[in-house]
RODO-2510 file (C-alpha; in nm, 4 decimals, decimal comma):
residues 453
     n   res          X          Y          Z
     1     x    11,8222     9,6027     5,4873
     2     x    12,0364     9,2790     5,4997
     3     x    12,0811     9,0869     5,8967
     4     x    12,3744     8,9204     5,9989
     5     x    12,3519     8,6918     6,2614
     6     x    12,7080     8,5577     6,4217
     7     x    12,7025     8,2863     6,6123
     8     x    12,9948     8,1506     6,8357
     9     x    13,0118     7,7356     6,8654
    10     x    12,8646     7,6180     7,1969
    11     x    13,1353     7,4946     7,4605
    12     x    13,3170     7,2602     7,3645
    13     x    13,5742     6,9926     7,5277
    14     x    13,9106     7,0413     7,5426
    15     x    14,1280     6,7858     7,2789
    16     x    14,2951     6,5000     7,4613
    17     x    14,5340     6,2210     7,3113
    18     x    14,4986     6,1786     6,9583
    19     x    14,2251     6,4303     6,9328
    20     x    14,3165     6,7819     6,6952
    21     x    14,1201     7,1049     6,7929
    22     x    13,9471     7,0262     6,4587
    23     x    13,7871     6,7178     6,6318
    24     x    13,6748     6,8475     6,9425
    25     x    13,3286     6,7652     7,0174
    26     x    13,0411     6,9653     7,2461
    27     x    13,0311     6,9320     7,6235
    28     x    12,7321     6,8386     7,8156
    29     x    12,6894     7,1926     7,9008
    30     x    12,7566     7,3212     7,5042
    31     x    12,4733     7,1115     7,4121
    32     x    12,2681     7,2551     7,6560
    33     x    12,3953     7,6372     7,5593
    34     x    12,2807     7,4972     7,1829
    35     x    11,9469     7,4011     7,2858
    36     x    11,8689     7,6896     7,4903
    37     x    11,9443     7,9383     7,1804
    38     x    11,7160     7,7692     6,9462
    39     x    11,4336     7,9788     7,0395
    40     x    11,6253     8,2640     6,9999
    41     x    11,7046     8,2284     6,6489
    42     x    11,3498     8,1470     6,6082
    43     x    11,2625     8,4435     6,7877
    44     x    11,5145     8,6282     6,5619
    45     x    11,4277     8,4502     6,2546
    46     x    11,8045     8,3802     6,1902
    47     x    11,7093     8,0180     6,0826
    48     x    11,5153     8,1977     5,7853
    49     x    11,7959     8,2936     5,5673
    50     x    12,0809     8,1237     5,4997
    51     x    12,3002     7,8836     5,7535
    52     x    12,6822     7,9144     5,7042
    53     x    12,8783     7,6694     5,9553
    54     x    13,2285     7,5851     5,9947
    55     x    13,3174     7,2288     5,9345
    56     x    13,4655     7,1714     6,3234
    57     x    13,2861     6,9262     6,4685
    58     x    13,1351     7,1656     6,7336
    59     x    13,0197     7,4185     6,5225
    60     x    12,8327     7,1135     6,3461
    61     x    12,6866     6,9600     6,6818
    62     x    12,5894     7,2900     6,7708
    63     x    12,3581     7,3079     6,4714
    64     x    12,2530     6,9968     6,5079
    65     x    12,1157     7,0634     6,8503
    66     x    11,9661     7,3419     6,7638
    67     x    11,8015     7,2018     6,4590
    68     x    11,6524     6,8874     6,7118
    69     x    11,4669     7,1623     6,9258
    70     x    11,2825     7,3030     6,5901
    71     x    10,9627     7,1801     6,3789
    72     x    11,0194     6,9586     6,1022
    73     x    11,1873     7,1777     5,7867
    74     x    11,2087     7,4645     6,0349
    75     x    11,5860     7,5539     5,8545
    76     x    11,3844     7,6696     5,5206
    77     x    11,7506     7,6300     5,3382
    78     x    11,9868     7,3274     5,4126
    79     x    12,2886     7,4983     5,6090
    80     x    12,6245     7,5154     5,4176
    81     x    12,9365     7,3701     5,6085
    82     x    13,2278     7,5670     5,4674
    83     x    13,5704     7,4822     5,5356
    84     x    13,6819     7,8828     5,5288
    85     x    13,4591     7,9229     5,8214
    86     x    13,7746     7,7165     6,0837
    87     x    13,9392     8,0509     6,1005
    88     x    14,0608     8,2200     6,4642
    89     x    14,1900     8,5415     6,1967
    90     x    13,8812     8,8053     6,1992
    91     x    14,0477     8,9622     5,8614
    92     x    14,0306     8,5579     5,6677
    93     x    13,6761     8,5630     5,8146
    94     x    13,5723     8,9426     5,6551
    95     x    13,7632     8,8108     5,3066
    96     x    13,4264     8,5310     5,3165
    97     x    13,2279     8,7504     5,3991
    98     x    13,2576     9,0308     5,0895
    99     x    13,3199     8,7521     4,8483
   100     x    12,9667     8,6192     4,8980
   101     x    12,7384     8,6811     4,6033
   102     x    12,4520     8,9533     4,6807
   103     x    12,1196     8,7610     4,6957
   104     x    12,1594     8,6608     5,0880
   105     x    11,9602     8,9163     5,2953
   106     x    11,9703     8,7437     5,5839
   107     x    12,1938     8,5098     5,6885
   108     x    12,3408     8,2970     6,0555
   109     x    12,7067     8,2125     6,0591
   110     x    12,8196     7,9931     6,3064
   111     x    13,1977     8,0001     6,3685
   112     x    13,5212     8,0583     6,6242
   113     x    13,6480     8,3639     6,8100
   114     x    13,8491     8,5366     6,8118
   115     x    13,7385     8,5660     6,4698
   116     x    13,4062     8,6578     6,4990
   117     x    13,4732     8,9196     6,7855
   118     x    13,7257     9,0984     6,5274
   119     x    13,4479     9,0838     6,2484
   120     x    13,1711     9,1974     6,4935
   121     x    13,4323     9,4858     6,6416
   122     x    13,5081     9,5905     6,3233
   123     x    13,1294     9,5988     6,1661
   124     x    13,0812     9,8034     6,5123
   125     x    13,2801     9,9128     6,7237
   126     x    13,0200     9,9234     7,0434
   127     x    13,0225     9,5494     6,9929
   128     x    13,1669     9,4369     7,3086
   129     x    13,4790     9,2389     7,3021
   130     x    13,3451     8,9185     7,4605
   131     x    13,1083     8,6894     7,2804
   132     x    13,0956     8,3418     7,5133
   133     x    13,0216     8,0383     7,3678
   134     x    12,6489     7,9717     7,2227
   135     x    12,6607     8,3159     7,2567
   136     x    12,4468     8,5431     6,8801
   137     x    12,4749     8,8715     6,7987
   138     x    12,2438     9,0319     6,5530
   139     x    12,3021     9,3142     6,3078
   140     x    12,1285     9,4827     6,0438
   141     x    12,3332     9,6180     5,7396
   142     x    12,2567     9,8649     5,4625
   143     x    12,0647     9,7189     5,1488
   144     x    12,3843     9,6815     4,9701
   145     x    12,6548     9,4232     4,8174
   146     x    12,8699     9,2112     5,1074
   147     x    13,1590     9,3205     4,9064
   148     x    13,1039     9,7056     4,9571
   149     x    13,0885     9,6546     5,3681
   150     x    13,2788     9,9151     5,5219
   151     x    13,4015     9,9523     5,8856
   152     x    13,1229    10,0491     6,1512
   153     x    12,8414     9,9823     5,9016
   154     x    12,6565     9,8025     6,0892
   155     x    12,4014     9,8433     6,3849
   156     x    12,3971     9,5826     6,6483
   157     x    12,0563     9,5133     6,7282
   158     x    12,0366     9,2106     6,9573
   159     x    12,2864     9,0322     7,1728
   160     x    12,2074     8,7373     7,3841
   161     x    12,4074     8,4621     7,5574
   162     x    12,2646     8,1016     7,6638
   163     x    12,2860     8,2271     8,0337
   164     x    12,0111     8,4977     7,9353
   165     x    11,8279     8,2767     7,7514
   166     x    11,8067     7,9931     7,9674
   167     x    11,6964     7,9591     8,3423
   168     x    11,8756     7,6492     8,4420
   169     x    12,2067     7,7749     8,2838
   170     x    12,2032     8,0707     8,4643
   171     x    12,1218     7,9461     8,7762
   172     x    12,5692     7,8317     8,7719
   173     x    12,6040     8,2067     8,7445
   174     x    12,3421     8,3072     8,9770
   175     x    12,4713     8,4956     9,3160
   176     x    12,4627     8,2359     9,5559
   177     x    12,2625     8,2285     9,8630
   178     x    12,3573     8,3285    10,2050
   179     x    12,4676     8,1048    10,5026
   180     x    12,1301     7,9972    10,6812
   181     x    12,3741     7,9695    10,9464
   182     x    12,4099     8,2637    11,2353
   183     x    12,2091     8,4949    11,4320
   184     x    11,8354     8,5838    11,2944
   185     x    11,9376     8,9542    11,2219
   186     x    12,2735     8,9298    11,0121
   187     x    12,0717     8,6126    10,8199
   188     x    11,7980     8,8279    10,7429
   189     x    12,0063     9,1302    10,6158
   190     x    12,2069     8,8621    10,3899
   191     x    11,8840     8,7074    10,2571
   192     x    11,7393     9,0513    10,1480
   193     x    12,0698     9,1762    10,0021
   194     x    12,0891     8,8522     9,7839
   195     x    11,7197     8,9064     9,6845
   196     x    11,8474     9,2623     9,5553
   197     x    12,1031     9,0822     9,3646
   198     x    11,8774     8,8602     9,2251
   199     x    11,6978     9,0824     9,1437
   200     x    11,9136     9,3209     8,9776
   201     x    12,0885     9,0143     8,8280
   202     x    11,7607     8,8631     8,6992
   203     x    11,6251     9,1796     8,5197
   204     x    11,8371     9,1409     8,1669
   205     x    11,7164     8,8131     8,1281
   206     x    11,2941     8,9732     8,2111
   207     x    11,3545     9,1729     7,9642
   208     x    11,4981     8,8885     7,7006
   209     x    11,1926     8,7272     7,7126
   210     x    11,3218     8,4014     7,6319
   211     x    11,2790     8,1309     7,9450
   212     x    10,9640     8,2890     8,1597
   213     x    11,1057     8,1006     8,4612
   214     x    11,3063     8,4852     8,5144
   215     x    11,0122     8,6311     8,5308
   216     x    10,9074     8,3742     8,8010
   217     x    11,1885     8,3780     9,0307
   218     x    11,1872     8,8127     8,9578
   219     x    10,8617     8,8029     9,1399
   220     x    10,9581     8,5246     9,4406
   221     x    11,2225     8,7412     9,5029
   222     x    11,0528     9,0540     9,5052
   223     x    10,7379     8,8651     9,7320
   224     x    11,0573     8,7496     9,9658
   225     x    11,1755     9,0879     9,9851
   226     x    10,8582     9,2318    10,0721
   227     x    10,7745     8,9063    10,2960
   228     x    11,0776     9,0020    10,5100
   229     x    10,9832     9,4159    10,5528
   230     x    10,6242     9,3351    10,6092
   231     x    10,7347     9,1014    10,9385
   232     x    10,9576     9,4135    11,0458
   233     x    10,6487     9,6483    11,0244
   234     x    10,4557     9,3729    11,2641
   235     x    10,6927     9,4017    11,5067
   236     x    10,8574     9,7497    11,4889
   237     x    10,8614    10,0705    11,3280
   238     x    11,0928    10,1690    11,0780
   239     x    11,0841    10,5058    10,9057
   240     x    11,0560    10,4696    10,5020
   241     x    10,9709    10,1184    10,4904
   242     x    10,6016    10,1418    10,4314
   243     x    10,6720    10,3168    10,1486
   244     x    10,9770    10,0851    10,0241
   245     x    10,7247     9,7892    10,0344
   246     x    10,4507     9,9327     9,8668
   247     x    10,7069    10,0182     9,5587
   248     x    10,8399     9,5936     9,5889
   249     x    10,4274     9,5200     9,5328
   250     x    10,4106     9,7871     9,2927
   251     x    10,6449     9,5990     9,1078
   252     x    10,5919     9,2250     9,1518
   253     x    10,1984     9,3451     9,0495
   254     x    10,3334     9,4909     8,6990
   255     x    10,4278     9,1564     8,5999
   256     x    10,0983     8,9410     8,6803
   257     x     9,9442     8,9259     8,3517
   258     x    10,2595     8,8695     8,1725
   259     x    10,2973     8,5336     8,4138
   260     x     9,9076     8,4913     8,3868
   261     x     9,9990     8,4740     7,9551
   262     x    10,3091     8,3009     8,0290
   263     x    10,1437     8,0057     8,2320
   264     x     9,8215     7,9698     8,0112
   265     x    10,0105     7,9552     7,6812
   266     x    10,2575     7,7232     7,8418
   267     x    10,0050     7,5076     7,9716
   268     x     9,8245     7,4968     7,5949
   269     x    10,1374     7,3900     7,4601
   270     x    10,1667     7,1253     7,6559
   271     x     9,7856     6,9950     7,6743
   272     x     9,5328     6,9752     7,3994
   273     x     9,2353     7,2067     7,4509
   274     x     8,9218     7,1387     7,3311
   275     x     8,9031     7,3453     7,0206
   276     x     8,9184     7,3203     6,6632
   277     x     9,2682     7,3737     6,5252
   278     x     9,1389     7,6859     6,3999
   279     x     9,0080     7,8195     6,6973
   280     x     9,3166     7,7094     6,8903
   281     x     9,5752     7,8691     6,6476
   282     x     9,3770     8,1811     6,6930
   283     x     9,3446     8,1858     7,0295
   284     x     9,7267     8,1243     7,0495
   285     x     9,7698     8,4100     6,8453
   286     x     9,5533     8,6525     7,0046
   287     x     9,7307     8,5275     7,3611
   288     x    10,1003     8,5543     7,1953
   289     x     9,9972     8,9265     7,0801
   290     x     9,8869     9,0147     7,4394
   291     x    10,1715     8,8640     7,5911
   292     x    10,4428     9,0622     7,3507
   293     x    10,2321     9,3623     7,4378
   294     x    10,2806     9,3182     7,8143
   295     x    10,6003     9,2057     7,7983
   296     x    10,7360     9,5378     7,5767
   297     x    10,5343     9,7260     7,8399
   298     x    10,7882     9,5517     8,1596
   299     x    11,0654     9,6017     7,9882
   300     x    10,9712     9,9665     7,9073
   301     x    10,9336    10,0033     8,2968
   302     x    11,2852     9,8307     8,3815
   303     x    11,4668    10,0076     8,1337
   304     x    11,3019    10,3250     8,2715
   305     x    11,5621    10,5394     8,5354
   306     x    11,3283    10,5922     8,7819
   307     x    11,2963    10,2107     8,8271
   308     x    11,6486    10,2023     8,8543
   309     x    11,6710    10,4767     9,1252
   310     x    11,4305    10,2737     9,2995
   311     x    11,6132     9,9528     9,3244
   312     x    11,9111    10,1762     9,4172
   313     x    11,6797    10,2691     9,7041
   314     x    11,5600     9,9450     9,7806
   315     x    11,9794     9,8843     9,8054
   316     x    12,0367    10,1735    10,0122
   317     x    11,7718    10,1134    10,2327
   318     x    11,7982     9,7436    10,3486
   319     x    12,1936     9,8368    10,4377
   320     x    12,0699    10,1499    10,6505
   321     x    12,1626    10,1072    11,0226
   322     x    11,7609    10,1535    11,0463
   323     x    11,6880     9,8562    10,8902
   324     x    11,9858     9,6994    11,0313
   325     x    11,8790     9,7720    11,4291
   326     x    11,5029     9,6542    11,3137
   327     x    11,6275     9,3282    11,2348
   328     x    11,8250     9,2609    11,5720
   329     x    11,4155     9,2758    11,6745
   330     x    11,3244     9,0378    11,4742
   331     x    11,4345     8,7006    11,6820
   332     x    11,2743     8,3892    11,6322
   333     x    11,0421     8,4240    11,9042
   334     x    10,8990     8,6893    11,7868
   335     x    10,8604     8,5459    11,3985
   336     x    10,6821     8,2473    11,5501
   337     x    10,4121     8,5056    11,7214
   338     x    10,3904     8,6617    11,3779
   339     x    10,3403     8,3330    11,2344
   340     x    10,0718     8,2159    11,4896
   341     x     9,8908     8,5124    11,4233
   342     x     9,8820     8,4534    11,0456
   343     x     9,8205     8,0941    11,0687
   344     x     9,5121     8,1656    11,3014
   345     x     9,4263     8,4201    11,0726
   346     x     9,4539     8,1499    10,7624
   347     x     9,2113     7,8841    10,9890
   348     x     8,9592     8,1681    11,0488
   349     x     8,9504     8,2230    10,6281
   350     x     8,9458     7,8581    10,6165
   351     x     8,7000     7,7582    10,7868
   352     x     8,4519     8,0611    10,6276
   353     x     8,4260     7,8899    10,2735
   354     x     8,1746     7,7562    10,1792
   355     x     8,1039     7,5633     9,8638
   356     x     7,9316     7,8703     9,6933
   357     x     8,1834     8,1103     9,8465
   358     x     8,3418     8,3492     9,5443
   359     x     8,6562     8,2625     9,3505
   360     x     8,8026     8,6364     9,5388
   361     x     8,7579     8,4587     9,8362
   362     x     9,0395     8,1629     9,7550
   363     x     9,2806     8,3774     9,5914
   364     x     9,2585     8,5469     9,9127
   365     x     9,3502     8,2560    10,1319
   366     x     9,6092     8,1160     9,8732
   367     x     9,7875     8,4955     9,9370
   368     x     9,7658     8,4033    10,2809
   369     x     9,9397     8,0753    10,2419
   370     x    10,1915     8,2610    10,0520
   371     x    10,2659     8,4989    10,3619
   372     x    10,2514     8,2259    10,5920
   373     x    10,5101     8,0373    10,3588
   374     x    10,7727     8,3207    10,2887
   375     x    10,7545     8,4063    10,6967
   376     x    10,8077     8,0527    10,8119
   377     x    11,1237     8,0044    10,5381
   378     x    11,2571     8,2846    10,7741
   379     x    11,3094     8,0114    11,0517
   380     x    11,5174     7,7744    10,9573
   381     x    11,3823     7,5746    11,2488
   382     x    11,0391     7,5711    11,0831
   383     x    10,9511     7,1627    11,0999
   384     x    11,0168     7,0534    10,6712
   385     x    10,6483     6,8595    10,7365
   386     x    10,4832     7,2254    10,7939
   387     x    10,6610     7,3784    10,4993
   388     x    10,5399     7,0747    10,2799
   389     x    10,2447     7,1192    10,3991
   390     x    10,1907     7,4844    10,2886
   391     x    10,3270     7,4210     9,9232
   392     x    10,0431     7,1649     9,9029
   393     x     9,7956     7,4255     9,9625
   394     x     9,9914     7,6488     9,7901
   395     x     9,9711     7,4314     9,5167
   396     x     9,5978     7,3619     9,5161
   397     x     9,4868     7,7293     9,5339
   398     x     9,7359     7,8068     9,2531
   399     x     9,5648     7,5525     9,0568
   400     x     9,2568     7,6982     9,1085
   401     x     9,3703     8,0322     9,0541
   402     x     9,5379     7,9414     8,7035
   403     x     9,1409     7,8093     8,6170
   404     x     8,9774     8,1043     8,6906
   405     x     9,2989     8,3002     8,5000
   406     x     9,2305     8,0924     8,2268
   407     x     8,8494     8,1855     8,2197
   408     x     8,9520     8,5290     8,2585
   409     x     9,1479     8,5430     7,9395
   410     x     8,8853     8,3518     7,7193
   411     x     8,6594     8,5709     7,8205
   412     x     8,8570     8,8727     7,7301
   413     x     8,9338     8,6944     7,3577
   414     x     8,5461     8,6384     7,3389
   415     x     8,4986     8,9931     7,3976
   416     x     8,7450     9,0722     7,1148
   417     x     8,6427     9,2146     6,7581
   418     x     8,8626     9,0233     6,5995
   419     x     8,7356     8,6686     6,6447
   420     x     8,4282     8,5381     6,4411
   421     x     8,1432     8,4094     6,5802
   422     x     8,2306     7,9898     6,5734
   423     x     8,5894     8,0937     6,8168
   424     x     8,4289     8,2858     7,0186
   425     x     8,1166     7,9825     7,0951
   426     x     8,4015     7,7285     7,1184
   427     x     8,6486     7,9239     7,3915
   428     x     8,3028     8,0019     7,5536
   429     x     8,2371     7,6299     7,5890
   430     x     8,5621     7,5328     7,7405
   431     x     8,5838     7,8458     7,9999
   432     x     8,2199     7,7006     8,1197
   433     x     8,3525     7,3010     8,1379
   434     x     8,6408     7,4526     8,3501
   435     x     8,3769     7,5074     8,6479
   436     x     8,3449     7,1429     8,7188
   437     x     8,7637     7,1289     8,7609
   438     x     8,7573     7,4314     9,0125
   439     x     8,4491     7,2930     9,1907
   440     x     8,6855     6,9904     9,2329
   441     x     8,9433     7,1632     9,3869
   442     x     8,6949     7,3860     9,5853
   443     x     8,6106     7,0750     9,7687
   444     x     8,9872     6,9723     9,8463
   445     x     9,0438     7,3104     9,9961
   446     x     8,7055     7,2701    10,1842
   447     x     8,8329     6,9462    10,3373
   448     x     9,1740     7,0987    10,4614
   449     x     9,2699     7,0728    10,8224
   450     x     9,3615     7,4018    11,0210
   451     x     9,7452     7,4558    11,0124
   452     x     9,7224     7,4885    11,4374
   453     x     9,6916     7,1548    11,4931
***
C-alpha cells in the first residue's frame, strides 16, 4: 500500500512592491500553522518517506518550520525542492505525479491550491473542496506504479487543519463569548449556549488528539455547564435537569484518565525523572500505549449517535422555556446565598484536615473549590481578589492531586507483566520520594485561611 500525504503551504503574505508571488514569504500566523502540524506528520509518519516541496519561498519556510520543531535527522531523506511543484493547474501537478519512478511508498508533497484540491478531488472524489493553508490530507493508494493511478483510487484516510491541531490557533475561530453585560437570566442562558458551542465546536479537535489543551477546555466547559444547572437545582426545580446533569458528569468523567496521561506524560517531558533512561523510555511507552488506548476509547464514545442525541438534548433543553423561567430565579442574591453556603461548607472541610487526613479527603475539598469557583464566575460582581484567591487553592490541591495521579499510574505500570524487575524497583522508588512533595503541600493547605473572612 503506497501513502500520499498533500500538504498545502502555510499562510503566507500577500506580494507588495517589487515582490512576485514566487517571493512571498510566511506570515506570523503561517509559521505558527507550520509549527503546529509538525506533530502531525510525526504522528502520521509523513516525514518518513520522501519530502517533495515546491521551490516558492513559502512552501520552503513552511518546511523549514516544521523541520525546527523535530529531533535532530528526524526527515530520514533530505526533502527535494522541485521547480514543477509552483503549479496552481491540478492536471501539471498529476503529470509529476505518474512520472515518478516506483520505489516511493510513502511520500509528503508540499505545494499550492488549487492544484492540490484538483489532485486530491480527482484521487477521491469525497475529498472536500477546501484544503486551508497548513492544512494535510492523507491517502493510502494501491501497491502499484504512480504512473498506473487512476481516478478515485485512492482512500482518504486523515484530514487535519492547523486549527484542529493547535489550541491557540483555534482559539481566532473559537465562538466567542457572550456579553457579561445584562440581566443575570439572559447572561446565564448565553453562557450555557456558548458552552454547547464549545463544546460541540471543540469535539473534532478531542478526537484529533493532537494539542490536549481541547481536551482541557472540553471538560471546563462541560464542569461550567453543569456548574450553572447544579445552582438552578439549589434554588428551584426544574423537570429533566437532574438527569441532564448527571449525563454532563457522565461525560466530563470519561475523559479523566486521558487528562490524568495527558498531564503526567507532559510533565515527564518537560522534567527529568529519576530513572534510568531505560526505565524512563519504558515507562513512556507503557504511558503512551495507555493513553492511545483511552483516547481511541473517547473518540469511540463521541463518534457514537447516542452521544450526539445527547448533546442535541443538552441543546434542546437549556433553550426550553423551563430552563429559561428557572433562570429569571436565579438573581444575584440568591447566587451569593448559594455561594455562602458552599464557602461555609469549604471552611467546615477545611478546617477537618489534619496532617494524616487521606489523600480522598483533599481531592474532595479541591472539587469544592472548583464549585465554589465556577458559581462565583457567575457574578460578575464577584471581588477579582476572591477569584484569585480560589485559583490559588485551586492550584495547590491540583498539584497535589497530579502527585497522587502520578503515584497512581506507577503503581499501575509496577503492577504490569510487562516490565522486568529493575523498572518496576526504580518507578517504585520515585512514587515513594513523591510523599515528601505532597506532605509539603498538605501543610500549605493546612495553613489556609477560611474563605468567610
Amino acid at each position: 500500500m503506497r501513502h500520499l500525504f498533500v500538504m498545502r503551504h502555510a499562510k503566507a503574505k500577500q506580494p507588495s512592491d517589487n515582490m512576485t508571488d514566487y517571493q512571498r514569504p510566511l506570515r506570523k500566523r503561517g509559521k505558527r500553522q507550520a509549527t503546529a502540524m509538525a506533530p502531525v506528520l510525526q504522528r502520521w509518519k509523513a516525514l518518513e518517506g520522501q519530502v517533495h516541496v515546491s521551490t516558492a519561498a513559502r512552501t520552503r519556510e513552511t518546511l523549514d518550520d516544521i523541520a525546527a520543531q523535530l529531533p535532530e535527522r528526524a526527515l530520514i531523506n533530505q526533502p527535494q525542492f522541485d521547480d514543477a511543484l509552483y503549479t496552481f493547474d491540478g492536471e501539471e501537478l498529476l503529470a509529476w505525479l505518474k512520472a515518478l519512478p516506483d520505489e516511493p511508498e510513502k511520500m509528503l508533497v508540499i505545494g499550492h491550491n488549487p492544484a492540490l484540491v484538483d489532485l486530491a478531488r480527482w484521487l477521491n472524489k469525497a475529498t472536500p473542496t477546501s484544503l486551508p493553508t497548513g492544512s494535510v490530507l492523507h491517502f493510502t493508494l494501491p501497491d502499484r506504479p504512480w504512473s498506473s493511478m487512476e481516478p478515485g483510487c485512492a482512500e482518504l484516510v486523515g484530514r487535519l487543519t492547523p486549527e484542529e491541531a493547535s489550541y491557540s490557533l483555534f482559539k481566532r475561530l473559537a465562538p466567542k463569548p457572550p456579553d457579561r453585560r445584562g440581566n443575570t437570566s439572559s447572561r446565564l442562558l448565553a453562557m450555557l449556549e456558548h458552552q454547547y458551542r464549545m463544546v460541540r465546536a471543540l469535539e473534532p479537535r478531542v478526537m484529533a488528539g493532537v494539542d490536549a489543551e481541547f481536551l482541557h477546555q472540553y471538560r471546563v466547559n462541560l464542569r461550567r455547564s453543569r456548574a450553572v444547572g447544579e445552582s438552578v437545582r439549589s434554588i428551584t426545580k426544574v423537570p429533566g435537569l437532574k438527569k441532564m446533569l448527571k449525563r454532563l458528569k457522565h461525560r466530563a468523567r470519561a475523559t479523566s484518565d486521558l487528562r490524568d496521561l495527558d498531564v503526567f506524560l507532559e510533565d515527564i517531558g518537560n522534567t527529568s525523572p529519576p530513572l534510568s533512561s531505560a526505565t524512563r523510555q519504558a515507562l513512556q511507552q507503557w504511558l503512551q500505549d495507555c493513553q492511545r488506548a483511552e483516547h481511541q476509547a473517547l473518540c469511540e464514545q463521541l463518534s457514537a449517535p447516542a452521544y450526539a442525541e445527547e448533546m442535541q438534548n443538552w441543546q434542546r433543553f437549556i433553550a426550553s422555556d423551563d430552563v429559561k423561567k428557572a433562570l429569571t430565579k436565579l438573581t444575584p442574591k440568591r447566587i451569593k446565598a448559594v455561594l455562602n453556603k458552599r464557602i461555609a461548607r469549604h471552611d467546615e472541610d477545611l478546617a477537618a484536615l489534619s496532617s494524616d487526613s487521606s489523600d480522598t479527603a483533599l481531592h474532595e475539598l479541591r472539587k469544592g473549590v472548583k464549585r465554589i469557583r465556577y458559581l462565583a464566575d457567575l457574578n460578575p460582581k464577584v471581588p477579582k481578589s476572591f477569584l484569585a484567591e480560589l485559583k490559588h487553592r485551586q492550584r495547590l490541591l491540583g498539584d497535589f492531586q497530579d502527585l497522587c495521579t502520578r503515584q497512581a499510574w506507577l503503581n499501575a505500570f509496577i503492577e504490569s507483566a510487562d516490565n522486568d524487575a529493575e523498572q518496576k524497583k526504580e518507578c517504585a522508588s520515585w512514587g515513594a520520594s513523591l510523599e515528601k512533595p505532597k506532605q509539603e503541600l498538605r501543610k500549605e493547605v493546612l495553613a489556609l485561611a477560611p474563605l468567610a473572612r
